[in-house]
C-alpha positions as CSV (number, residue, x, y, z in Angstrom):
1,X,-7.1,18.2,-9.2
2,X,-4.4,16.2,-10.5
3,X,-2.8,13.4,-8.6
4,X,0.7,12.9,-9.4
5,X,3.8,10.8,-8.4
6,X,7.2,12.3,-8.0
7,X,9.2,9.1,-7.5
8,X,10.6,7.2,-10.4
9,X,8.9,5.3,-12.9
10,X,6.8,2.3,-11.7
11,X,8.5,2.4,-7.9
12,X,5.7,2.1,-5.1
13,X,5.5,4.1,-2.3
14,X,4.2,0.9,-0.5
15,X,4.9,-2.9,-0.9
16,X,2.3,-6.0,-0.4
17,X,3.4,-6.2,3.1
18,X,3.1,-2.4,4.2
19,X,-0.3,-2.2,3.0
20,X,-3.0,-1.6,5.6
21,X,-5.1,-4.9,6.7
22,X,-7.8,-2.9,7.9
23,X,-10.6,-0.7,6.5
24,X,-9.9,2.9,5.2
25,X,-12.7,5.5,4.8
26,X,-12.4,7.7,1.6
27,X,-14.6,10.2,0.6
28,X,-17.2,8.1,-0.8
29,X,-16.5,4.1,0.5
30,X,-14.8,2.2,2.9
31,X,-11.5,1.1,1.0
32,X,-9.9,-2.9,2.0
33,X,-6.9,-4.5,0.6
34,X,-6.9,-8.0,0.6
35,X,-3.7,-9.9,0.0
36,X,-4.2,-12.9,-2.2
37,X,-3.8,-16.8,-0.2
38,X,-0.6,-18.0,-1.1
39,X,0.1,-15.2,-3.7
40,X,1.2,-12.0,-1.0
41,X,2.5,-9.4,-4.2
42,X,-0.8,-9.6,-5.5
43,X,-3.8,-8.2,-3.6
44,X,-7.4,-7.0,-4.2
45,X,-9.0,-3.7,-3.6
46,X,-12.3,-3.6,-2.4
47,X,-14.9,-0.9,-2.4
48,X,-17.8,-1.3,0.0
49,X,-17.5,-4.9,0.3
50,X,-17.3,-5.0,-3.6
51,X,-14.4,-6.2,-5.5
52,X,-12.9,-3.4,-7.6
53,X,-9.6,-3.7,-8.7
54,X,-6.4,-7.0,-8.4
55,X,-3.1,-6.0,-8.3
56,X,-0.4,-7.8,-9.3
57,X,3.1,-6.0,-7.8
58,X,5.3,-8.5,-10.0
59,X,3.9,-8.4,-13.2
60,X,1.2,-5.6,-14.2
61,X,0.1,-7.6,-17.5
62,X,-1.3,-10.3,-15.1
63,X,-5.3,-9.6,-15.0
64,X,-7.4,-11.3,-12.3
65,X,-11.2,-9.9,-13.5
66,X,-12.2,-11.5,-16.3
67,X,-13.8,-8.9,-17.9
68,X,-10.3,-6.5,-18.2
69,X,-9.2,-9.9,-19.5
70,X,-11.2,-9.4,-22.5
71,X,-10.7,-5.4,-22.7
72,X,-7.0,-6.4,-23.3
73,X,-8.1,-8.6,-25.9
74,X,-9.7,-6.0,-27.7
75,X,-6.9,-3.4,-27.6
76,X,-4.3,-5.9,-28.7
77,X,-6.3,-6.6,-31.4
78,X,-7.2,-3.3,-32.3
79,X,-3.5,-2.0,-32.1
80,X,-0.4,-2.8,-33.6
81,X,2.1,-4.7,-30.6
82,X,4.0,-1.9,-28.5
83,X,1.9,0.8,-30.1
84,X,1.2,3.9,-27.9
85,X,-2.4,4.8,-27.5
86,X,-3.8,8.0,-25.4
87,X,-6.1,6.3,-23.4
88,X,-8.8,7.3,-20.7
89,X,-10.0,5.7,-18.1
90,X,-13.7,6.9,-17.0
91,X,-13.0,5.4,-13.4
92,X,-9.8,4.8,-12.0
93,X,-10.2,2.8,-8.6
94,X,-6.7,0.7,-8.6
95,X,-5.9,1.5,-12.0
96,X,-5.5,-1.7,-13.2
97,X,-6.0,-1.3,-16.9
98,X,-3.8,2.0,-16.9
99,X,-0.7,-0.6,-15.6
100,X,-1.8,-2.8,-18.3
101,X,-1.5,-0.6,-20.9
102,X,1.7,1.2,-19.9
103,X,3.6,-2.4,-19.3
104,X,1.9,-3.3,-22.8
105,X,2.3,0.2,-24.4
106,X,5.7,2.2,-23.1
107,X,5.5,6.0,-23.8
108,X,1.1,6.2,-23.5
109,X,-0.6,8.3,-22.3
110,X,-3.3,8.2,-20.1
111,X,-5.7,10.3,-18.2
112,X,-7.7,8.3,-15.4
113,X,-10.8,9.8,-13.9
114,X,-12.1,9.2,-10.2
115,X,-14.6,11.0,-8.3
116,X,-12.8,9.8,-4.7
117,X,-9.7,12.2,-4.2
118,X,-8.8,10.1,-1.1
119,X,-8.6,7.0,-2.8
120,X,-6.7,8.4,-6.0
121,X,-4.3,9.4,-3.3
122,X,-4.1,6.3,-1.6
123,X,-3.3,4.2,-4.9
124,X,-1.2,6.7,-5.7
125,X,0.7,5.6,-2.7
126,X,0.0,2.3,-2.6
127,X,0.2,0.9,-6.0
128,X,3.5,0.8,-8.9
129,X,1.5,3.3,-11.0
130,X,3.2,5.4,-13.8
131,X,4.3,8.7,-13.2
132,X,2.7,11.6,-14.7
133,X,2.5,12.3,-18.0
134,X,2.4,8.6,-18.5
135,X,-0.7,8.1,-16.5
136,X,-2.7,10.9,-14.7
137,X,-5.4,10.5,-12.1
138,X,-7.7,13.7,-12.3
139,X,-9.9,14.0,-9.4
140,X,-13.1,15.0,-11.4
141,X,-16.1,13.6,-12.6
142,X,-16.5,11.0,-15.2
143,X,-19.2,13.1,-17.1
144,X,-17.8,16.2,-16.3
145,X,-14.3,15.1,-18.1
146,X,-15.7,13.5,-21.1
147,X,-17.7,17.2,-21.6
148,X,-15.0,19.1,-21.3
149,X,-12.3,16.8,-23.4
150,X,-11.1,18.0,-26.8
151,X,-12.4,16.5,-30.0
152,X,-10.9,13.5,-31.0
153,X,-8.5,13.6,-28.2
154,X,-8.5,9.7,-27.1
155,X,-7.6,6.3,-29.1
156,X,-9.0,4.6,-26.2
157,X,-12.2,5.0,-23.5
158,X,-12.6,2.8,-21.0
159,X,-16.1,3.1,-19.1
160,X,-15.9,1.3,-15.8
161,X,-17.3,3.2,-13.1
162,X,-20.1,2.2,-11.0
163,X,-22.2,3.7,-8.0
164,X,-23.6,1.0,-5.8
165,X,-23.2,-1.7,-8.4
166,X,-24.6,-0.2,-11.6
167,X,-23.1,2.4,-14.0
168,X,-24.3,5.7,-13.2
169,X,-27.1,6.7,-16.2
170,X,-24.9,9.5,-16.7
171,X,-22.0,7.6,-18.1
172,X,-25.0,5.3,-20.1
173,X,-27.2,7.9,-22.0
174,X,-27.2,9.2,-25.5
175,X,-25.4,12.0,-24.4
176,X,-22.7,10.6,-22.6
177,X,-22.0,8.5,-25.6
178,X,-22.3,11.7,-27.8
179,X,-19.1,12.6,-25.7
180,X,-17.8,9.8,-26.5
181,X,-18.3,9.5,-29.7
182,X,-16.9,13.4,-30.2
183,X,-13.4,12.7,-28.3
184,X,-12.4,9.9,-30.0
185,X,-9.6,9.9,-32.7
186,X,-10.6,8.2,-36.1
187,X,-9.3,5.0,-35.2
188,X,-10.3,5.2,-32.0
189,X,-12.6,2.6,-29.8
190,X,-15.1,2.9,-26.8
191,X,-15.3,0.2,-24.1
192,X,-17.9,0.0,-21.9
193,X,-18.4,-2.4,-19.1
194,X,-22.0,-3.2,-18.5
195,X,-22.7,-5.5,-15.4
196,X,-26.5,-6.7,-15.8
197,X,-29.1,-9.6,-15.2
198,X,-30.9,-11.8,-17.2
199,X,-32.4,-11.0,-19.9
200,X,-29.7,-8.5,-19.9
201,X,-32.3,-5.4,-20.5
202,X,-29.9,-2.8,-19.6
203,X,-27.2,-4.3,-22.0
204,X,-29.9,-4.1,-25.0
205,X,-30.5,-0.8,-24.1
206,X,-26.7,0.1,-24.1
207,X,-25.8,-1.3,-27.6
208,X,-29.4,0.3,-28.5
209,X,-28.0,3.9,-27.3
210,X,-24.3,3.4,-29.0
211,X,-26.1,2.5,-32.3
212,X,-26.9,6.2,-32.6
213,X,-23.7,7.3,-32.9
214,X,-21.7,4.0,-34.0
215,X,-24.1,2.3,-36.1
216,X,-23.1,-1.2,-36.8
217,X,-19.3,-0.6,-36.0
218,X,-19.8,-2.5,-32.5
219,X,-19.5,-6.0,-31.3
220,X,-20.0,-7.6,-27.1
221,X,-18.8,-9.9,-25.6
222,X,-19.4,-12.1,-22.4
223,X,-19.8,-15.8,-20.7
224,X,-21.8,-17.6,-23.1
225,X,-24.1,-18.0,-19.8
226,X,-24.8,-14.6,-19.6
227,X,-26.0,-14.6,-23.0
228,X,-28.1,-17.4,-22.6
229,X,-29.8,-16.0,-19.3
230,X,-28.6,-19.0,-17.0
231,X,-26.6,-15.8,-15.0
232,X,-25.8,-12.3,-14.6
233,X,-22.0,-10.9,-15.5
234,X,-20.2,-8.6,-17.3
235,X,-21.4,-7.7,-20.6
236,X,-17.9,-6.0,-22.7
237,X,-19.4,-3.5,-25.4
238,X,-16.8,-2.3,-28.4
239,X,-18.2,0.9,-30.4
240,X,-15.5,2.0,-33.2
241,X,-15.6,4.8,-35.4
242,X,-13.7,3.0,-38.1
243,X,-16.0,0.1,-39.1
244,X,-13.4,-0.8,-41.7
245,X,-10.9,-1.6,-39.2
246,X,-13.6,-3.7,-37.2
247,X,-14.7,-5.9,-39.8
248,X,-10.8,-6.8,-40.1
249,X,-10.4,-7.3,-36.7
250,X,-13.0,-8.5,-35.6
251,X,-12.5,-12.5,-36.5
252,X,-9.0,-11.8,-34.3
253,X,-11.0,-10.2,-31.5
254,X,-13.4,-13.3,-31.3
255,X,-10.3,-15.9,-30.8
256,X,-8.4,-13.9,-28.3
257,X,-11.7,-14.1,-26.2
258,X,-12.0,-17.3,-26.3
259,X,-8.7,-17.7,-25.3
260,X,-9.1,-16.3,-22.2
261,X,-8.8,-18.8,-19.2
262,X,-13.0,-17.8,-19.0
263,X,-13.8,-17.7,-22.8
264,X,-16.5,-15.0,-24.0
265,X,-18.4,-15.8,-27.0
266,X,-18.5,-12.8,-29.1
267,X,-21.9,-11.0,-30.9
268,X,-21.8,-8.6,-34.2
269,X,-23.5,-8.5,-37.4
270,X,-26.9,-10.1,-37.0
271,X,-26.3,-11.5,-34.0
272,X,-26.4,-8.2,-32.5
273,X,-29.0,-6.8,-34.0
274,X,-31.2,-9.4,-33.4
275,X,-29.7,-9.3,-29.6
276,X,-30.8,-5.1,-29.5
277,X,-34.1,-5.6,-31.1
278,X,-36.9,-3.5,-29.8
279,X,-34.7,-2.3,-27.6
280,X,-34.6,2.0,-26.6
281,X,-31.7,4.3,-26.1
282,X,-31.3,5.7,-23.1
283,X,-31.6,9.3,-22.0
284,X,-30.3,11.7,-19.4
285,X,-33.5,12.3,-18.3
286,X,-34.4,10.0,-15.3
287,X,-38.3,9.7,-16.6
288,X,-37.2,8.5,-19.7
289,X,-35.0,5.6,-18.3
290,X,-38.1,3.0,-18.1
291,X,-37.8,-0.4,-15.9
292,X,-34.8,-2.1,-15.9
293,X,-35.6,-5.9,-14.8
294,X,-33.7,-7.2,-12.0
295,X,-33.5,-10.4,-9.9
């Protein structure tokens, strides 16, 4: 099931002030919108109680979550300015990135994946989303799309999905990241958002699980506080196929991070291996996950 938008390019059906102010039930959470103090074109969509997407209805390069703050990063660095990119989003929610990339990126396309028809219909209709082809929402499993994608179809993956605050294994194992691994173009780059605690167990295991199919073509990136174990946060992971192109980039990569208004210290090279050490892939098969330490 495709959701599309028949109205012109980047028109909402729904402005800041239309939106509803109460909860919404979708298929699979209760939906709020949240209009930001003293800022009323820029609002926050909320899942379950759970911040999941800002909007900005001015300016669609503005990014509240640090984290997509530091996805931008990479694909400006990884890309030529204005280039187009194929891009797909495994979770759409408000389609944040997707607006980021088109404002960034005229004439991309993009295919964004949510699970919750009723909510890829409501930000259809709330939110100045591109218009089909630019940017489709495909009601469909994350999984099931990457399976079923052609070879070397993307330039871009974004992973950012979760199910009650943690990525689904699904989306995490060897074989999801097979998937991966088989959709993406030659130049193309995987990013996965990793949420996690101290001592960031589920990370290892991540970059531990990409290493089979990237090898050392990978580099993360978060609060230098999360590294060091004094909190939990968002841990960015970069896999590229073209490890040529990393090493290049890579030295850019690190000072648009820490140019974010919440630097991220970047890891690679030995840093990261001695980061994954001992770590073990994970598996589609539940029995095989092991304990995953948590506060």
């Amino acid at each position: 099931m495709i959701v599309s938008a028949s109205r012109s390019r980047r028109r909402p059906a729904a402005t800041p002030a239309t939106l509803p102010t109460e909860p919404i039930n979708t298929n699979r959470a209760e939906v709020t919108v949240v209009a930001e103090a003293g800022a009323p074109n820029r609002v926050t969509l909320y899942l379950d109680g759970t911040p999941s997407s800002h909007i900005d209805f001015d300016d669609p390069t503005h990014l509240e979550f640090k984290y997509m703050q530091w996805m931008a990063g990479i694909i400006d660095a990884w890309f030529p300015p204005k280039e187009a990119v194929r891009a797909m989003h495994l979770g759409a929610a408000g389609c944040t990135m997707a607006r980021y990339v088109d404002a960034t990126r005229p004439d991309s396309h993009q295919l964004a994946l949510e699970v919750d028809a009723k909510l890829a219909q409501l930000v259809r209709q709330w939110f100045d989303l591109p218009r089909s082809p630019q940017l489709r929402i495909r009601v469909q499993d994350a999984r099931v799309a990457l399976e079923k994608s052609a070879d070397v179809r993307w330039d871009v993956i974004i992973r950012d999905v979760f199910a009650n605050s943690e990525v689904p294994l699904e989306l995490t194992s060897s074989e999801a990241v097979t998937q991966a691994h088989r959709t993406l173009s030659a130049q193309g780059i995987y990013l996965a958002n990793c949420a996690d605690f101290p001592p960031l167990n589920l990370a290892r295991r991540e970059v531990a699980t990409m290493r089979e199919l990237f090898g050392k073509n990978m580099l993360i990136a978060a609060e230098p506080g999360v590294f060091s174990g004094r909190r939990h946060g968002n841990v960015i992971i970069l896999a590229a196929k073209d490890g040529v192109r990393l090493r290049a980039v890579a030295a850019q990569i690190g000072r648009a991070l820490r140019s974010t208004p919440i630097p991220a210290r970047v890891l690679d090279g030995r840093e990261l291996e001695v980061f994954t050490a001992g770590a073990t892939p994970l598996r589609d098969r539940i029995g095989n996950l092991g304990p995953i330490t948590k506060p």
